[in-house]
KEFIDO-494646 format. One line per field, with one value per residue (C-alpha): residue number from 0; x, y, z. Coordinates in steps of 0.001 Angstrom, whole numbers. Layout:
N
num <- NUM | ... $
x <- X | ... $
y <- Y | ... $
z <- Z | ... $
***
This chain:
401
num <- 0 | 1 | 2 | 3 | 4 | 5 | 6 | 7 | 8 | 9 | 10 | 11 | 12 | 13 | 14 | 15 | 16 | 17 | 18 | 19 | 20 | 21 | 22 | 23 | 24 | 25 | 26 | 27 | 28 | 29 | 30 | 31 | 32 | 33 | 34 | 35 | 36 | 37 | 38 | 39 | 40 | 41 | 42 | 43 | 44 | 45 | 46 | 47 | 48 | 49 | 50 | 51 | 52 | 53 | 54 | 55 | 56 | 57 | 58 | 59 | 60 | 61 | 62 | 63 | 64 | 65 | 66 | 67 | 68 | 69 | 70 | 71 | 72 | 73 | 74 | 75 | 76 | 77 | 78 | 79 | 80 | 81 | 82 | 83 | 84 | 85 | 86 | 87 | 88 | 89 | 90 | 91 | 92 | 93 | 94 | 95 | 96 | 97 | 98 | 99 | 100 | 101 | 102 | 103 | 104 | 105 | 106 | 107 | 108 | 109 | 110 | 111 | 112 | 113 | 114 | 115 | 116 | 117 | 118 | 119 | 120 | 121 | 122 | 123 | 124 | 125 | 126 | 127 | 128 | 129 | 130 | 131 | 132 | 133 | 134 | 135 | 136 | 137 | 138 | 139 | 140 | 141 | 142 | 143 | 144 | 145 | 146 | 147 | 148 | 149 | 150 | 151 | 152 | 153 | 154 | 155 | 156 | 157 | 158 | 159 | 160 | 161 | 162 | 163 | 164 | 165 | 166 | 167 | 168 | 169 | 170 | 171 | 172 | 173 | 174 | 175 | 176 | 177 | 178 | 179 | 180 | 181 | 182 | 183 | 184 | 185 | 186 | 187 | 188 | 189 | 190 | 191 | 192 | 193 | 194 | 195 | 196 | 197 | 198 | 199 | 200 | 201 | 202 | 203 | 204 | 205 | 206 | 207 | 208 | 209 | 210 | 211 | 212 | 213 | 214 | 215 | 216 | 217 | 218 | 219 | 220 | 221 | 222 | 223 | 224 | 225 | 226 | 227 | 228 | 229 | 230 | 231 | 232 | 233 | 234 | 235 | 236 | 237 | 238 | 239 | 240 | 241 | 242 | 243 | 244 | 245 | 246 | 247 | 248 | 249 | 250 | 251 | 252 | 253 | 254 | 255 | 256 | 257 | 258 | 259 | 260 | 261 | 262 | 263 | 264 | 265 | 266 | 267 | 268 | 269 | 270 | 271 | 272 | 273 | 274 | 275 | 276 | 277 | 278 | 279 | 280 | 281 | 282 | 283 | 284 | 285 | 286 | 287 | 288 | 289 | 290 | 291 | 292 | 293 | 294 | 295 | 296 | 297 | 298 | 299 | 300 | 301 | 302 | 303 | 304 | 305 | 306 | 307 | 308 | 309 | 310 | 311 | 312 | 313 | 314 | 315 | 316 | 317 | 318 | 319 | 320 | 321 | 322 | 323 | 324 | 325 | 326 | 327 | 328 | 329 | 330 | 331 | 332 | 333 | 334 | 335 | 336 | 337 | 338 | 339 | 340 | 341 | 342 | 343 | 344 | 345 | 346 | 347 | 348 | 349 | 350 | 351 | 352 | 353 | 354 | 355 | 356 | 357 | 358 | 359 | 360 | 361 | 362 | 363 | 364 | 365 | 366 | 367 | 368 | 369 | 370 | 371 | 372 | 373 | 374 | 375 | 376 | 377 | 378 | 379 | 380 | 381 | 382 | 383 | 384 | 385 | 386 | 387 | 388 | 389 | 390 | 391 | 392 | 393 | 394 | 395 | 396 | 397 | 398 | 399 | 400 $
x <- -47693 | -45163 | -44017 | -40537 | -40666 | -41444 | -39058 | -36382 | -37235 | -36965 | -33641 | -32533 | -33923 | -33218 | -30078 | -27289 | -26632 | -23484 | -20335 | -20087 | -17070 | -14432 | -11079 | -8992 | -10686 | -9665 | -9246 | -8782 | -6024 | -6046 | -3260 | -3370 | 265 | -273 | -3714 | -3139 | -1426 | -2731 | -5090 | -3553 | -4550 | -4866 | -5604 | -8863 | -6845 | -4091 | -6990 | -7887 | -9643 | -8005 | -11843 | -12211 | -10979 | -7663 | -7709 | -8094 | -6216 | -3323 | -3683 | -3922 | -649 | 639 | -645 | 913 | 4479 | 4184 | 3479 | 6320 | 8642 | 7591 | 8151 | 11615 | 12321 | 11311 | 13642 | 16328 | 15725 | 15338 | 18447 | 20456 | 19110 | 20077 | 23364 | 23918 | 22602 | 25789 | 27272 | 24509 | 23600 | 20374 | 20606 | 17155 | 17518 | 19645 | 18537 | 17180 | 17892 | 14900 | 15056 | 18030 | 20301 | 23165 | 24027 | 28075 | 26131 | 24552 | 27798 | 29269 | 26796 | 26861 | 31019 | 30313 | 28200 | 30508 | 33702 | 31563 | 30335 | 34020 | 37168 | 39136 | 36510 | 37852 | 35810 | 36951 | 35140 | 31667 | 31546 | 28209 | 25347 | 21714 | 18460 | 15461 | 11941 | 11085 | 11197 | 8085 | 6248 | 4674 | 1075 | -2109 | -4262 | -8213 | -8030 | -6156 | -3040 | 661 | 1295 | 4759 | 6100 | 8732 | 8252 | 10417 | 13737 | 14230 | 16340 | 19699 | 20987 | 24699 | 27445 | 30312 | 33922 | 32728 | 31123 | 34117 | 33325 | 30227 | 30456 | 32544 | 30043 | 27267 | 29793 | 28794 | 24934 | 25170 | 27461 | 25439 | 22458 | 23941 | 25136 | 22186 | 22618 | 22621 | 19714 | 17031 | 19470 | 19475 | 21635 | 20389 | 21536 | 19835 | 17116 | 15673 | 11601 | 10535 | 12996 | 12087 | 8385 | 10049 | 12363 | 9496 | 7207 | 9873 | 10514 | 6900 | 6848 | 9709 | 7935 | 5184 | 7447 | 6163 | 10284 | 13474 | 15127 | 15638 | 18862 | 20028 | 23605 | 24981 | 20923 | 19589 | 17537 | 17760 | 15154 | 15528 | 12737 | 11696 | 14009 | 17335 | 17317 | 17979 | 16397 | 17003 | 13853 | 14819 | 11470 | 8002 | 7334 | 9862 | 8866 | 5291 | 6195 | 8595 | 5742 | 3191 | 5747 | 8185 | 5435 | 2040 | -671 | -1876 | 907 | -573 | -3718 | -763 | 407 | -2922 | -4203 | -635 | -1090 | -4596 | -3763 | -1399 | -3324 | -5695 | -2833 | -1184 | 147 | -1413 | 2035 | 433 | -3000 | -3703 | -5699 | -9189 | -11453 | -14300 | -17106 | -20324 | -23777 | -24172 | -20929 | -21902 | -25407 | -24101 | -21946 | -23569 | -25405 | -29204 | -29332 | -32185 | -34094 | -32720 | -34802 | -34379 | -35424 | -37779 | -35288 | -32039 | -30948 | -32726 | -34088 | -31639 | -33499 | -31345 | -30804 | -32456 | -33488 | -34244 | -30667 | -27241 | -25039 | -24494 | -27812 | -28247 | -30601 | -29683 | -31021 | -31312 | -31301 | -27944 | -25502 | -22790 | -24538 | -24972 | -22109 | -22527 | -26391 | -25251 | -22194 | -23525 | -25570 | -24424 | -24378 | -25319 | -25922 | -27324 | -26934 | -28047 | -24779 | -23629 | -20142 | -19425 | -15533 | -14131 | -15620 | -14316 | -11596 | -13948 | -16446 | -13604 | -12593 | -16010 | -17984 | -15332 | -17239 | -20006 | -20527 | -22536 | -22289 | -25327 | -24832 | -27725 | -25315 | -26851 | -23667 | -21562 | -21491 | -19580 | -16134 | -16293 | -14924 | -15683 | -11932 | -12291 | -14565 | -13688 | -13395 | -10748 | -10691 | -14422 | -15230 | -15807 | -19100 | -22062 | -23765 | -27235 | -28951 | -31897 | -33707 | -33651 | -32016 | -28535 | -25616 | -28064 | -26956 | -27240 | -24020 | -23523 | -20205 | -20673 | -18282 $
y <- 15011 | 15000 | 17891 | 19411 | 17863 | 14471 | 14037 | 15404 | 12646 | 9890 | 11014 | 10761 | 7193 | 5903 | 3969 | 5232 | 2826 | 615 | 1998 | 433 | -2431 | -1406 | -2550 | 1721 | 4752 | 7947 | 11031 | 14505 | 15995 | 19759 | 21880 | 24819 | 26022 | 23838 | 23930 | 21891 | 18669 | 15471 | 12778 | 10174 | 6857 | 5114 | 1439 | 1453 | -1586 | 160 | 2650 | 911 | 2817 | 2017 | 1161 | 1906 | -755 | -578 | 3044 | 2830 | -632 | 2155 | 4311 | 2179 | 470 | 4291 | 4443 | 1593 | 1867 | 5885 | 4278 | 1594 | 4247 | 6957 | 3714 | 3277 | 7054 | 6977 | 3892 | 5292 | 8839 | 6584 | 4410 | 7767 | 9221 | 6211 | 6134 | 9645 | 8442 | 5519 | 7812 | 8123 | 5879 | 6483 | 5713 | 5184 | 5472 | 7554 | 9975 | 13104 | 16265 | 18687 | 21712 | 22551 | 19882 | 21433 | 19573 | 18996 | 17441 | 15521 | 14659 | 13616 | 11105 | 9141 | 9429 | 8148 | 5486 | 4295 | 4004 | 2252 | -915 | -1213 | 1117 | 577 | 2562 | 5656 | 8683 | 11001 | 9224 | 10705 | 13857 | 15936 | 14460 | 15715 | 14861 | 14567 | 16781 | 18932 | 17808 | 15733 | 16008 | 13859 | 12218 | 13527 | 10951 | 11318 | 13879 | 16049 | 15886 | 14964 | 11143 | 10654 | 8510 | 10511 | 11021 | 8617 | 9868 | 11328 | 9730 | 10755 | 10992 | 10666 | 11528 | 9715 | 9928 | 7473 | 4132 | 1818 | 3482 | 3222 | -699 | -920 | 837 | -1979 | -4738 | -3806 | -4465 | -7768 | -6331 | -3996 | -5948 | -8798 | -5455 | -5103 | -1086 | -640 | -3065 | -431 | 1126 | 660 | 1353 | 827 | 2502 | 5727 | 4266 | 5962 | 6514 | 3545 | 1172 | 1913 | 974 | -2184 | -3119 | -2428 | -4988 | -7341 | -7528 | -8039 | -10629 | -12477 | -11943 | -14219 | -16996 | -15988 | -15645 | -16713 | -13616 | -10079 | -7458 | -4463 | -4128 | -715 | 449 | -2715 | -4901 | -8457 | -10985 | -14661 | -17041 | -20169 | -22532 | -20629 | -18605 | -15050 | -12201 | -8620 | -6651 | -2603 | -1208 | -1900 | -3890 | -6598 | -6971 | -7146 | -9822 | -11799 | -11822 | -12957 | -15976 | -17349 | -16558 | -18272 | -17142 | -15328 | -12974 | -10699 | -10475 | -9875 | -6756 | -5283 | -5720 | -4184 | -729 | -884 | -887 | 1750 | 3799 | 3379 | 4148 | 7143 | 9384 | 12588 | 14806 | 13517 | 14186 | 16905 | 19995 | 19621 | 22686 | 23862 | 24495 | 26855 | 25370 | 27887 | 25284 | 22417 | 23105 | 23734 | 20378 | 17892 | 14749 | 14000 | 13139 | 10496 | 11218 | 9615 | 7512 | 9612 | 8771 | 11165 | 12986 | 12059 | 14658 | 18448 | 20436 | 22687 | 26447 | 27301 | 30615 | 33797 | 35429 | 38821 | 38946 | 37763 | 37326 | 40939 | 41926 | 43718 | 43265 | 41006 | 41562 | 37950 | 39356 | 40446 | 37913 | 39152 | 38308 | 34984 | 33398 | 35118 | 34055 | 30641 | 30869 | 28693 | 26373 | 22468 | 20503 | 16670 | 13701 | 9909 | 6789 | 3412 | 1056 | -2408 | -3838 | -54 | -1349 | -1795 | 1444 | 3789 | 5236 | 5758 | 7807 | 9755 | 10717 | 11579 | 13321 | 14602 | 18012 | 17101 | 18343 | 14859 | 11444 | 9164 | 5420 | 2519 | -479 | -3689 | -6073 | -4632 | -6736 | -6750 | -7812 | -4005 | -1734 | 1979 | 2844 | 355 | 2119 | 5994 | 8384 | 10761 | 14046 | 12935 | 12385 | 8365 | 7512 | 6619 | 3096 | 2550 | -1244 | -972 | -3587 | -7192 | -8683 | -9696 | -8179 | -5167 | -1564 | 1962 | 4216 | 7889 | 9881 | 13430 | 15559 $
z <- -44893 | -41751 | -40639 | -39751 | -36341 | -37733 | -40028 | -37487 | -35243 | -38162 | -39117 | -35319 | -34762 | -38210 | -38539 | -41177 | -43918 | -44015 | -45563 | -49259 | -49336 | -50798 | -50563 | -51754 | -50935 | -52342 | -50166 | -51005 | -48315 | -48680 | -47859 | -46874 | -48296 | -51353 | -52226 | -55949 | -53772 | -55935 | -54035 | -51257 | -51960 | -48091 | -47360 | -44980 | -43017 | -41843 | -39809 | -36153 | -33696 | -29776 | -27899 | -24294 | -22806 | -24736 | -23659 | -20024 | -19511 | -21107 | -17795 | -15838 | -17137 | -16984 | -13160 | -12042 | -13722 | -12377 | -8898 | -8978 | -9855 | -7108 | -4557 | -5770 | -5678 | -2431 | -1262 | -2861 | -968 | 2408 | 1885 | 1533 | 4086 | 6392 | 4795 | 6537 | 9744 | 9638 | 12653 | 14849 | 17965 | 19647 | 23475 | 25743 | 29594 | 30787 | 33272 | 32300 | 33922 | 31957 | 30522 | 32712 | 31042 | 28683 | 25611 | 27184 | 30283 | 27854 | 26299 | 29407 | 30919 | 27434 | 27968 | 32053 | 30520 | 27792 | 30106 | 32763 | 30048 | 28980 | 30091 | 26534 | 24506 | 23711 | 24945 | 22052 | 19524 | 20910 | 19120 | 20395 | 21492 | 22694 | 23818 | 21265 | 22204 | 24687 | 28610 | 29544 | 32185 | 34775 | 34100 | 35625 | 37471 | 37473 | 40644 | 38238 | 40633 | 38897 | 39547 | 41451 | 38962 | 36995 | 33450 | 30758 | 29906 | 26806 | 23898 | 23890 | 20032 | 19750 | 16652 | 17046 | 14930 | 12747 | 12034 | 13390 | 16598 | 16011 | 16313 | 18605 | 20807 | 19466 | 20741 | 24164 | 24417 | 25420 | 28246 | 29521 | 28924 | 32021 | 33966 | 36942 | 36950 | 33078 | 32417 | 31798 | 29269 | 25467 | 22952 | 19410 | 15573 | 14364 | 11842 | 9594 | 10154 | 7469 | 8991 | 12405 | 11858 | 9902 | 13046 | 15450 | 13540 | 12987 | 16827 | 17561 | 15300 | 17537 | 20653 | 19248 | 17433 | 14173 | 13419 | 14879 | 15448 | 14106 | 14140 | 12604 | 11211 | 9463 | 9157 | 7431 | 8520 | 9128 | 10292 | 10714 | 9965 | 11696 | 9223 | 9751 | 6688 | 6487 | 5044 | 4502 | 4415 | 4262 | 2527 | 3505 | 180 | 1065 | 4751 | 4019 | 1110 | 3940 | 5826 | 3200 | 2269 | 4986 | 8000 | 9212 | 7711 | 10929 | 11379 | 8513 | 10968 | 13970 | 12571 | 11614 | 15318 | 16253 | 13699 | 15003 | 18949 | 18077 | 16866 | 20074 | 22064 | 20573 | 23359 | 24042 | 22840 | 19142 | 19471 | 17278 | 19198 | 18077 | 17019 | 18696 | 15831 | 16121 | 15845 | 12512 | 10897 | 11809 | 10148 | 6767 | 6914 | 9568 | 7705 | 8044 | 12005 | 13567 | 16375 | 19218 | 21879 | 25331 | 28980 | 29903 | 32732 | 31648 | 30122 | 29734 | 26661 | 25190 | 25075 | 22554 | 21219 | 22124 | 18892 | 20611 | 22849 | 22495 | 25620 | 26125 | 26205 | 23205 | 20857 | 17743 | 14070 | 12435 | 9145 | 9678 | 8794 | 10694 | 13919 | 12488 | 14300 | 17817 | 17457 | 17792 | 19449 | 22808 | 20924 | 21481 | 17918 | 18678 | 16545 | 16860 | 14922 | 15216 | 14414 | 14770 | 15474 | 17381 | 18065 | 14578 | 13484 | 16035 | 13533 | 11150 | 13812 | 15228 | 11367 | 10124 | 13005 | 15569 | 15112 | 17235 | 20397 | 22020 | 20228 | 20883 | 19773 | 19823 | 19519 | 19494 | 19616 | 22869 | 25939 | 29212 | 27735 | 26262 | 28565 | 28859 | 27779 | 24879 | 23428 | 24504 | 21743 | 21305 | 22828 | 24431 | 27533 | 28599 | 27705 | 29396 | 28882 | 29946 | 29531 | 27273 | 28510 | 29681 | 26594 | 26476 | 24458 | 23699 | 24832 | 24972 | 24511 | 24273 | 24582 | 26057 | 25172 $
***
């Protein structure tokens, strides 16, 4: 005799029997404001049921058309945007005069410089102009004292009457570009943020002969390949497809090593201010840490906190958790890892465990061709390399903070 339990589980793992073949079924639809509605006759054939695939190949078709039509929302919004920059010149190297310089002295220097390249432009066409950020200052060498070089001028942005004068303007580079005391000065159109990062790569592109030439007329682009034929790339999708067809095949790698160098060389104005975290936060967040292989002497045991005092003296209750903070308020969080290929990966670190206070590295493929700057993290200190033995190409690295 089974009992309840048995039979339960023979139901589960029994399979159901197969529909019976037949070509009409009858079924009963019941409404609920006609309850005495007659039978609906419905052909089984005309029922399909969509499977997974179907469904998700469906959104993903959805994702893709959605994406494709945010793009071309978004080159629409950029095109009119440069369409109201078609008055605008932006001028590099004229000297600054700081915080003290007035938007008319502004004005006239760009007028000065204008009737010195050629005497017929008219000087009433420049409608307002004024520089772009705040003043800069000098650089700081490693004594901490202000290098004498002066800082880069500023941009100078400039609205003129309209866009004829706007080209007429344009007609002098090559003037000014054979004139000794205007050489340092450049006079370029007022692109848009998307086509400036195009017309940057495109001219780094000519410098190394992947194309023939490059130029900007009325905010679009134009580049040039190595067979004379011209192209007009004014969104990312069409440069990077230029690039992909008319180019070598190495010039994909080129601008990857250029946004990557970049990046390595951001300025310090753009360098976000990073913040200082208590040992108490980085505990609750900070991944499962190795020990790391120290030189007896190199570096000293941290004490840590006191339990009984904090730094005024008083006494502190752990069980109180709003002492928690203060209890570790002078603790230093650190954190080791064993990695290979250290170089490639130093976005990644800085983006995953920028919290830490010390960085310890055992990197097994860094030799003498690394330098300590290649290799500096941002906002740490440069880092300190110790050989770990006789073998080649094998070191030790840790950034101190």
């Amino acid at each position: 005799m089974q009992t309840p339990d048995n039979t339960n589980r023979l139901r589960r793992l029994s399979k159901p029997s197969p529909p019976e073949n037949e070509s009409v079924k009858r079924y009963i639809m019941s409404s609920q404001s006609d309850p005495d509605s007659p039978p609906v006759d419905i052909d089984p054939s005309v029922i399909h049921h969509a499977t997974v695939s179907a469904g998700l190949s469906s959104l993903q078709y959805q994702q893709i058309k959605l994406s494709k039509e945010n793009q071309s929302l978004r080159d629409d919004i950029d095109a009119l945007e440069q369409y109201g920059r078609r008055d605008l010149l932006r001028i590099n190297g004229i000297p600054d005069g700081g915080s003290s310089e007035t938007s008319e002295q502004t004005t006239e220097l760009v007028k000065e410089l204008l009737k010195s390249v050629d005497k017929s432009i008219d000087t009433n066409d420049v409608v307002r102009s004024h520089r772009i950020g705040q003043p800069r200052t000098g650089s700081v060498n490693a004594n901490g004292a202000r290098n004498s070089v002066p800082p880069r001028p500023r941009q100078v942005i400039v609205k003129l009457k309209d866009h004829f004068a706007k080209k007429r303007i344009l007609k002098c580079k090559k003037a000014m570009r054979e004139n000794r005391d205007l050489r340092y000065i450049r006079v370029n159109e007022d692109l848009t943020k998307i086509r400036n990062t195009i017309a940057f790569k495109a001219r780094q592109l000519r410098i190394e002969h992947h194309i023939r030439d490059t130029w900007t007329v009325n905010g679009k682009i134009f580049v040039k390949d190595n067979i004379e034929q011209v192209h007009q790339v004014n969104t990312m999708a069409a440069f990077l497809n230029f690039v992909s067809v008319y180019c070598c095949p190495g010039a994909q790698n080129f601008l990857d090593r250029l946004d990557y160098n970049r990046k390595l060389q951001r300025p310090p104005s753009y360098e976000t201010p990073r913040r200082l975290r208590t040992y108490a936060e980085t505990l609750s967040t900070a991944p499962t840490v190795s020990d790391a292989n120290l030189e007896s002497g190199s570096l000293e045991t941290n004490p840590g906190p006191n339990d009984d005092l904090n730094s005024s003296g008083s006494t502190v209750n752990i069980a109180d958790l709003s002492n928690f903070s203060e209890l570790f308020s002078k603790s230093v969080s650190f954190l080791h890892l064993n990695i290979q290929s250290i170089v490639p990966k130093l976005d990644l670190i800085e983006a995953e465990y920028d919290e830490f206070d010390i960085l310890a590295f055992t990197e097994s493929w860094l030799n003498n061709n690394n330098t300590d700057e290649s290799i500096k993290l941002l906002n740490y200190h440069s880092p300190f390399r110790r050989d770990r033995g006789p073998q080649k190409n094998r070191r030790w690295s840790c950034r101190i903070c």
